[in-house]
MARROPA-965165 format. One record per residue (C-alpha): x, y, z; residue number from 1. Coordinates in nm, 3 decimals. Layout:
REM residues N
+---------+---------+---------+------+
:      px :      py :      pz : paza :
+---------+---------+---------+------+
:       X :       Y :       Z :  NUM :
...
+---------+---------+---------+------+
This chain:
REM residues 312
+---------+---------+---------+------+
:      px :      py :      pz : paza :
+---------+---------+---------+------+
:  15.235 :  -5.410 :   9.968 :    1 :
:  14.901 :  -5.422 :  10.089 :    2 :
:  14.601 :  -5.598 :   9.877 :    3 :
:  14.377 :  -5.303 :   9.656 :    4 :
:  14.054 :  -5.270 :   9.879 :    5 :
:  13.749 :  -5.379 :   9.711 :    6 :
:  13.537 :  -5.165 :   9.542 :    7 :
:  13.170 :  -5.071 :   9.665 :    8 :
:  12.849 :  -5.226 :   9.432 :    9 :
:  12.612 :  -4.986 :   9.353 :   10 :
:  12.459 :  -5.041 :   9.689 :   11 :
:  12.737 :  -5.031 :   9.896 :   12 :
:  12.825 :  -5.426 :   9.969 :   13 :
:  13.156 :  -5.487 :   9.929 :   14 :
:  13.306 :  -5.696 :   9.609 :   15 :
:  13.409 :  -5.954 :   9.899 :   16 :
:  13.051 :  -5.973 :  10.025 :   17 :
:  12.891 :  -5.995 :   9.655 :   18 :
:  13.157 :  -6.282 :   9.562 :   19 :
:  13.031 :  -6.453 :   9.913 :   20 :
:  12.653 :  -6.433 :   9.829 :   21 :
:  12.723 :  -6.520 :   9.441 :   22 :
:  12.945 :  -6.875 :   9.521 :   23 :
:  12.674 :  -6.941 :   9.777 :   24 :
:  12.421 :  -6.924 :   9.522 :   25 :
:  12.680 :  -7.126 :   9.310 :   26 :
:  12.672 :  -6.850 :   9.018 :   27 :
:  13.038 :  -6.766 :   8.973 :   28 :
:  13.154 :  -7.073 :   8.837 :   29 :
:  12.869 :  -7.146 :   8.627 :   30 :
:  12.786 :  -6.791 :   8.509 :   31 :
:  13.103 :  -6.559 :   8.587 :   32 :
:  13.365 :  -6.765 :   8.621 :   33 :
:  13.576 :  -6.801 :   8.945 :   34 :
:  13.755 :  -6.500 :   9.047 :   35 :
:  14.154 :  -6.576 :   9.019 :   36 :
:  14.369 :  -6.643 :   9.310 :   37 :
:  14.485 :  -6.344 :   9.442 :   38 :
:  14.296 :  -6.123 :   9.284 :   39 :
:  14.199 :  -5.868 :   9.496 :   40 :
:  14.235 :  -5.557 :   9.265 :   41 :
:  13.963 :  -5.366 :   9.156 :   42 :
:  14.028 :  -5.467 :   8.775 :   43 :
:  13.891 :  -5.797 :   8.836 :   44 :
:  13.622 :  -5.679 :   9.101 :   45 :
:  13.449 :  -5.361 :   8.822 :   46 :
:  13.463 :  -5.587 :   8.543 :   47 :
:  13.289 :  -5.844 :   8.671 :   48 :
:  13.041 :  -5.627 :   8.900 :   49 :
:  12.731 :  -5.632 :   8.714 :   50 :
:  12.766 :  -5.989 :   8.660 :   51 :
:  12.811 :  -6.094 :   8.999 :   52 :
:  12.514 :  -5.879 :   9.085 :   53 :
:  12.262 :  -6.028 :   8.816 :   54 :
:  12.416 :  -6.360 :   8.932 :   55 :
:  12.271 :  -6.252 :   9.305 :   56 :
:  11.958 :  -6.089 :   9.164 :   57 :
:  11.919 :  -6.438 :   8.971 :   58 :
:  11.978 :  -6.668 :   9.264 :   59 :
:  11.717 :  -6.438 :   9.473 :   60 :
:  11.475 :  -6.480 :   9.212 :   61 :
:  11.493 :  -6.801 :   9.204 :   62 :
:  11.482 :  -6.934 :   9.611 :   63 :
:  11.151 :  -6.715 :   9.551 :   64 :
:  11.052 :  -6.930 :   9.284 :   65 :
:  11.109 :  -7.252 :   9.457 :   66 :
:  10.909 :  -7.119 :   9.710 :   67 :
:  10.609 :  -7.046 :   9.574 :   68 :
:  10.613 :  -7.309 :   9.335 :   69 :
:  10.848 :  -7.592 :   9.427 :   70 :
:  11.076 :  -7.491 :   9.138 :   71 :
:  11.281 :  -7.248 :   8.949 :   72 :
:  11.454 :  -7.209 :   8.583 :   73 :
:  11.665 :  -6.972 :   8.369 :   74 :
:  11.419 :  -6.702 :   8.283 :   75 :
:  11.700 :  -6.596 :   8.011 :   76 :
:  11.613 :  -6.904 :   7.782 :   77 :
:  11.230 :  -6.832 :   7.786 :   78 :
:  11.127 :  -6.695 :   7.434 :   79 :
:  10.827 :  -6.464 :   7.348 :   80 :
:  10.545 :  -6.636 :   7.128 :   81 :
:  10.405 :  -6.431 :   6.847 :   82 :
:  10.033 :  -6.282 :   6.953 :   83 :
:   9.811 :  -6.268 :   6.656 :   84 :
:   9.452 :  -6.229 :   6.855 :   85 :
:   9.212 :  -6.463 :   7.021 :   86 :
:   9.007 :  -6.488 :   6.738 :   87 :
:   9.279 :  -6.686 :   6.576 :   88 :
:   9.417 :  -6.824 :   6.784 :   89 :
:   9.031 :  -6.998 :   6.902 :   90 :
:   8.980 :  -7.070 :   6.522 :   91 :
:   9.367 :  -7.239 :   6.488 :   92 :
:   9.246 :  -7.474 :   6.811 :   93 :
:   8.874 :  -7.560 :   6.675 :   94 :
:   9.066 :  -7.686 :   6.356 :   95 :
:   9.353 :  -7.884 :   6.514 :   96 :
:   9.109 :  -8.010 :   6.783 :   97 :
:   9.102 :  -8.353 :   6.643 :   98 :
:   9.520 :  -8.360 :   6.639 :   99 :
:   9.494 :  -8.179 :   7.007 :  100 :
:   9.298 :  -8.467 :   7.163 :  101 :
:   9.501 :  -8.737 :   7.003 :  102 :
:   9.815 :  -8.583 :   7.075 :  103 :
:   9.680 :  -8.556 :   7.422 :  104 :
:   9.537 :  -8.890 :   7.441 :  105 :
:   9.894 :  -9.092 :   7.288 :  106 :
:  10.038 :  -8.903 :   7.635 :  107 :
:   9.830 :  -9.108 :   7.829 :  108 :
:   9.887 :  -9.447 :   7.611 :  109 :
:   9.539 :  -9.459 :   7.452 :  110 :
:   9.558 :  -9.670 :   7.172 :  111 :
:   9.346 :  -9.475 :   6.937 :  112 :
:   9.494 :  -9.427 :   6.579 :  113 :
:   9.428 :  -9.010 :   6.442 :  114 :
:   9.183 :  -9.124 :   6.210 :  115 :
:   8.995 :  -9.309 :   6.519 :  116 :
:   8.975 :  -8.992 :   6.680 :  117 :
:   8.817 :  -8.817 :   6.393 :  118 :
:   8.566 :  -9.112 :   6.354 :  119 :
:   8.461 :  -9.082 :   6.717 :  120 :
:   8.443 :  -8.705 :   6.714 :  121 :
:   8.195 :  -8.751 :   6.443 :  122 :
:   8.010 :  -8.919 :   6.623 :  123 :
:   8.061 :  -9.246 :   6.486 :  124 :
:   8.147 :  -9.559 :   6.723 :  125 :
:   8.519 :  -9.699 :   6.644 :  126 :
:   8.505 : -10.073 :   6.687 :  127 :
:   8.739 : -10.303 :   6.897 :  128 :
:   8.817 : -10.064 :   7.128 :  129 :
:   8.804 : -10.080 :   7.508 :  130 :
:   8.518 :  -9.801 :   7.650 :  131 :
:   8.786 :  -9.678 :   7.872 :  132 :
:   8.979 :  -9.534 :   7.608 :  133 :
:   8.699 :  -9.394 :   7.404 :  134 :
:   8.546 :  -9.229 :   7.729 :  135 :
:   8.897 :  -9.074 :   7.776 :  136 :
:   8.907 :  -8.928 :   7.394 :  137 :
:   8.549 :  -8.759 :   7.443 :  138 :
:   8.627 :  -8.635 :   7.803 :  139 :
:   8.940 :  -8.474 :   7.614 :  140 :
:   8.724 :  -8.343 :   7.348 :  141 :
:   8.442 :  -8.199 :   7.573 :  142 :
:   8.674 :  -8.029 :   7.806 :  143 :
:   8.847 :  -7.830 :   7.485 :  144 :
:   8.537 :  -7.722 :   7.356 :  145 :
:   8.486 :  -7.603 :   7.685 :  146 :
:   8.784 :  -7.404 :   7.740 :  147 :
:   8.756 :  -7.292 :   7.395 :  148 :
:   8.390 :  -7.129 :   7.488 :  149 :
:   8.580 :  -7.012 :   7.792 :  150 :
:   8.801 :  -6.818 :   7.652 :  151 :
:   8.594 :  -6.712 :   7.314 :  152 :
:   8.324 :  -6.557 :   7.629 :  153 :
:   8.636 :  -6.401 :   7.804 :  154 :
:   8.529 :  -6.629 :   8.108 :  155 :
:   8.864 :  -6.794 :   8.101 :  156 :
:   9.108 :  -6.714 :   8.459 :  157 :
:   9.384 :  -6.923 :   8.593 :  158 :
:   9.182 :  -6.967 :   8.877 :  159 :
:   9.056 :  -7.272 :   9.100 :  160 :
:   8.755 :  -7.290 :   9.005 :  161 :
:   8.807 :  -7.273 :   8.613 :  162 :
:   9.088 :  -7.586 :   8.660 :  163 :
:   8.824 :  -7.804 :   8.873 :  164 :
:   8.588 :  -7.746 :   8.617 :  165 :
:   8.848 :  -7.846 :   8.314 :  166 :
:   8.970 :  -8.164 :   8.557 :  167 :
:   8.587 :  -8.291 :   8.593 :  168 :
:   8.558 :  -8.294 :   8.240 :  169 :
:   8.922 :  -8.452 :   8.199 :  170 :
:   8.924 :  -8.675 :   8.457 :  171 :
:   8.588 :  -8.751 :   8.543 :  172 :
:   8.606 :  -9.162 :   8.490 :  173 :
:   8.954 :  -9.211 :   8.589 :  174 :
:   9.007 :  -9.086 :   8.905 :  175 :
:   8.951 :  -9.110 :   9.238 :  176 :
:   8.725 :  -8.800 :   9.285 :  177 :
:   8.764 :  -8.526 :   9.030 :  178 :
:   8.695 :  -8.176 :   8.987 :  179 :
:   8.830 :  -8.066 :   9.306 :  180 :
:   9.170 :  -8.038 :   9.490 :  181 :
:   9.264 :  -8.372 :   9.702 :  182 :
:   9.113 :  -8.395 :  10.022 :  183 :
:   8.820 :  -8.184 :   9.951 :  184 :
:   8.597 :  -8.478 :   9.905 :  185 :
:   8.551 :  -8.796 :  10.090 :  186 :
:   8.899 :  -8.957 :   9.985 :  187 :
:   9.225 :  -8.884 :  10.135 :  188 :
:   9.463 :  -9.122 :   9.930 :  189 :
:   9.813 :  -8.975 :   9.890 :  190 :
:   9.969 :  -8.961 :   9.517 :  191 :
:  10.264 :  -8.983 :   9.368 :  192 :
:  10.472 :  -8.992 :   9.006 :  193 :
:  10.671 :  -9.266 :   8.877 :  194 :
:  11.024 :  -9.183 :   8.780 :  195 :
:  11.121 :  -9.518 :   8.665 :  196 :
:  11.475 :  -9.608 :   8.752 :  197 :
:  11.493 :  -9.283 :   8.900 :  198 :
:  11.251 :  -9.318 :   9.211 :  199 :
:  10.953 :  -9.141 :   9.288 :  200 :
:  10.791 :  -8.784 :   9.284 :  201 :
:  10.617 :  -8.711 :   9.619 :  202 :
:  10.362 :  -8.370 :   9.580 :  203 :
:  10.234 :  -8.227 :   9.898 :  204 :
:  10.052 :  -8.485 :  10.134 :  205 :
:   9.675 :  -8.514 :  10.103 :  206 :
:   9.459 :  -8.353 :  10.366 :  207 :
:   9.097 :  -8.346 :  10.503 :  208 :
:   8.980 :  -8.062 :  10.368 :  209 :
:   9.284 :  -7.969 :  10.123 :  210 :
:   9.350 :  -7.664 :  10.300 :  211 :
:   9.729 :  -7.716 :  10.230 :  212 :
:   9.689 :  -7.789 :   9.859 :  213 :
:   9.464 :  -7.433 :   9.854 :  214 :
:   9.744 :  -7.229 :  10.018 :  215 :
:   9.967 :  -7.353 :   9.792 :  216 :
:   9.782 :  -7.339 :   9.482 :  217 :
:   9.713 :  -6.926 :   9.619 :  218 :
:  10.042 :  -6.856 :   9.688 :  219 :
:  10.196 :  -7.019 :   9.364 :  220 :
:   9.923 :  -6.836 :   9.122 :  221 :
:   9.986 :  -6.545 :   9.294 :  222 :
:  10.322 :  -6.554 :   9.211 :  223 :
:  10.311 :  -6.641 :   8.849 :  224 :
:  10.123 :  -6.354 :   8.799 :  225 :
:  10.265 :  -6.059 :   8.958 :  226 :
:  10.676 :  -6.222 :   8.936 :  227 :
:  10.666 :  -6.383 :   8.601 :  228 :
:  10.736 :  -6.168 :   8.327 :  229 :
:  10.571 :  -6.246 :   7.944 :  230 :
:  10.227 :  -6.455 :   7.878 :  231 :
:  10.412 :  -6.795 :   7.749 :  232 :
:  10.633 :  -6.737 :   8.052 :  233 :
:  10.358 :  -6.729 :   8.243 :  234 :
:  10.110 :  -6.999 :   8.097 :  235 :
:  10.446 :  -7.224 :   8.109 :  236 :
:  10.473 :  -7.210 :   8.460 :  237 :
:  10.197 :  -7.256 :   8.529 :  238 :
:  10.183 :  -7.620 :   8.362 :  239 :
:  10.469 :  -7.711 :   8.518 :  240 :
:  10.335 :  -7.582 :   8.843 :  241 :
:   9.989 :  -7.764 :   8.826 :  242 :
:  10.212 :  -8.102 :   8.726 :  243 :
:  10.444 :  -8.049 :   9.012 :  244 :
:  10.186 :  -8.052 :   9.299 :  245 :
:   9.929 :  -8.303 :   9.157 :  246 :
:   9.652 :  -8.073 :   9.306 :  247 :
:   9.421 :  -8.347 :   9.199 :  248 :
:   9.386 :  -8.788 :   9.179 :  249 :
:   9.473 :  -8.763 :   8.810 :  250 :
:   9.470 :  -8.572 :   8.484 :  251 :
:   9.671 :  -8.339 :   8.662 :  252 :
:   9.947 :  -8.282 :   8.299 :  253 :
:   9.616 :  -8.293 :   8.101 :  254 :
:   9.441 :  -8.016 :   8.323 :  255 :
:   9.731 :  -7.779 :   8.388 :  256 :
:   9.782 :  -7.828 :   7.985 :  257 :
:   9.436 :  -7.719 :   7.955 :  258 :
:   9.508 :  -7.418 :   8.183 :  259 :
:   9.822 :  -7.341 :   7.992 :  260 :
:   9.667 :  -7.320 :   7.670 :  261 :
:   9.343 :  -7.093 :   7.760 :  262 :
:   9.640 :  -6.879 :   7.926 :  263 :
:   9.766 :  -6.853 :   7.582 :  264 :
:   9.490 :  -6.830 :   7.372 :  265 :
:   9.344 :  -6.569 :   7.608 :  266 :
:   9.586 :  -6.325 :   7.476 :  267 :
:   9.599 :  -6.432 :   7.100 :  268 :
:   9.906 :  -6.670 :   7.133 :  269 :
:   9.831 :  -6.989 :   6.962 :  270 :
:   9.762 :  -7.312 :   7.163 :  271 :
:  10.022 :  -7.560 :   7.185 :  272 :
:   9.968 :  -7.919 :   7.123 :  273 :
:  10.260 :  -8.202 :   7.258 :  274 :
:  10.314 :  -8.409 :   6.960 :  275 :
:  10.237 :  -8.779 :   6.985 :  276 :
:  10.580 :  -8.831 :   6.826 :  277 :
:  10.768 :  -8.682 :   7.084 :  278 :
:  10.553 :  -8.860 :   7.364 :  279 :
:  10.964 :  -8.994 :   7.484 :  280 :
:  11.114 :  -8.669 :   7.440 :  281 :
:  10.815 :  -8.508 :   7.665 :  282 :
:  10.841 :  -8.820 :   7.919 :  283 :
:  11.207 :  -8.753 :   7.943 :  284 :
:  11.207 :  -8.366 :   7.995 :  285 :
:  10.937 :  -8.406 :   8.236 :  286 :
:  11.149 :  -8.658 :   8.442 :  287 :
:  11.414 :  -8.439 :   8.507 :  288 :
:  11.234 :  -8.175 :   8.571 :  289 :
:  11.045 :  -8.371 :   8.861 :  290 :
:  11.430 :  -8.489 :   8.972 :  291 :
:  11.583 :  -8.173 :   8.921 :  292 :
:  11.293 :  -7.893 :   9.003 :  293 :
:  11.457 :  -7.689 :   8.763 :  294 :
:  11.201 :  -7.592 :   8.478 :  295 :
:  11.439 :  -7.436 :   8.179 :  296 :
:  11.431 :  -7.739 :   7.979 :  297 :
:  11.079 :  -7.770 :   7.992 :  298 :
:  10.993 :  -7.445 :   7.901 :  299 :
:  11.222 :  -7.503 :   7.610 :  300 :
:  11.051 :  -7.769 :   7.477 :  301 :
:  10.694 :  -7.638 :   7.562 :  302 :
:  10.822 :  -7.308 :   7.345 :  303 :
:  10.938 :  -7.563 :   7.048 :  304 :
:  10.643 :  -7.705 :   6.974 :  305 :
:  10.432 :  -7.420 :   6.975 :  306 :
:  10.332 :  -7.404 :   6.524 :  307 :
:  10.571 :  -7.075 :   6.552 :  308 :
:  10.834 :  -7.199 :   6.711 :  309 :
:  11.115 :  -7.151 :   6.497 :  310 :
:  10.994 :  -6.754 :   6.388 :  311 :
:  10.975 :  -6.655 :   6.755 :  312 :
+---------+---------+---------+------+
């Protein structure tokens, strides 16, 4: 008896075709499971159609991901914030902003204690302290009360020129040149991100004139905002993007955090602040996303410590 002939997908490819493009794409096994020996019938083939065809739709989605940015994730697993206005949300950040520049600051290993911070933010020297770490904690402060006047004057874009701004506040006495892209200035130094055990992250080469790090950055923004659906979707990937590429010498987390969060608060989703206790936790994630270039697990925990976390 001759083998059932596949059925047609809604766009005419047959079932044999979609189950070609879906294994190459390595979706059945992990998302449909394989199709059983010998089953060519068109039981197996309609019930598992629109499957297959997300599974294809997926994979698609995602080469274009990795193409723009360098990376791709499970857009299934991203959750919506909850949006209660920029006004809050700018009032929620002036009050935490002593917690947000610790927090920030314990990523980097500065040794100030919270209560250090709040002494230095008002303006009150903290003594026996190195001035390398206390010009890091006001460089944090003074670039989030600029981002917060960013976004309270609706000046705020995920744009070039408000992320060299943010990184010459951030980064201005620890790196090489800051406020603009690498190879813009006089330096031409390559960079790169320590994986421990695991190796080494190499970002895009460093060239005169940073040409190749503007394309990029263009073609990458350009995606996350006309491909990726939802604002914390969006403000997400573009952290992940900004750490990924190392557009600049350093304070490249801190800056594309920065970005992330006027993303947010721009349309009245709370900013969200990396706890200093979970400094390992964001060390690990952030390891295999560099290894992996697959951001779902960052996203994840980027949505779980957001203050809402567990209503939205």
């Amino acid at each position: 008896m001759a083998a059932a002939r596949l059925p047609l997908a809604s766009n005419g490819v047959s079932r044999t075709t979609l189950y070609s493009f879906a294994a190459e794409f390595g979706c059945i096994t992990a998302a449909c499971g394989a199709m059983p020996e010998g089953c060519a019938a068109a039981t197996y083939g309609e019930r598992n159609a629109r499957c297959i065809e997300r599974c294809i739709i997926r994979g698609v989605e995602q080469n274009k991901a990795v193409s723009a940015l360098g990376f791709a994730w499970d857009p299934s697993t991203v959750p919506d914030l909850p949006a209660h206005g920029t006004r809050r949300a700018l009032w929620r950040f002036s009050r935490m902003l002593p917690e947000y520049v610790w927090d920030a600051a314990v990523l980097e290993g500065n040794p100030f204690t919270y209560p250090e911070v709040q002494t230095l933010l008002e303006g009150i020297t903290v003594g026996g302290r190195r001035l390398s770490d206390e010009r890091q904690i006001l460089s944090l402060s003074e670039s989030a009360t600029n981002l917060h006047d960013l976004v309270e004057s609706s000046q705020f874009a995920l744009s070039k020129e408000t992320s060299d701004n943010l990184n010459r506040l951030i980064a201005c006495y620890e790196a090489l040149e800051a406020g603009h892209f690498r190879g813009e200035g006089h330096e031409l130094a390559n960079v790169s991100v320590s994986l421990g055990e695991y190796g080494t992250h190499h970002p895009p080469p460093t060239e005169p004139g940073g040409e190749n790090l503007r394309r990029i950055y263009d073609r990458g923004t350009a995606f996350i905002a006309d491909a990726v659906p939802g604002v914390f979707e969006q403000a997400g990937a573009y952290f992940l993007f900004g750490a990924f590429m190392q557009f600049y010498f350093d304070g490249n987390k801190r800056t594309a955090r920065y970005m992330m969060n006027g993303w947010l608060m721009s349309h009245g989703i709370d900013a969200i602040s990396i706890p200093a206790a979970r400094k390992q936790e964001f060390n690990e994630e952030m390891i295999d996303f560099y290894r992996s270039k697959d951001g779902t697990g960052m996203l994840g925990f980027l949505a779980s410590c957001h203050a809402e976390a567990e209503q939205a």
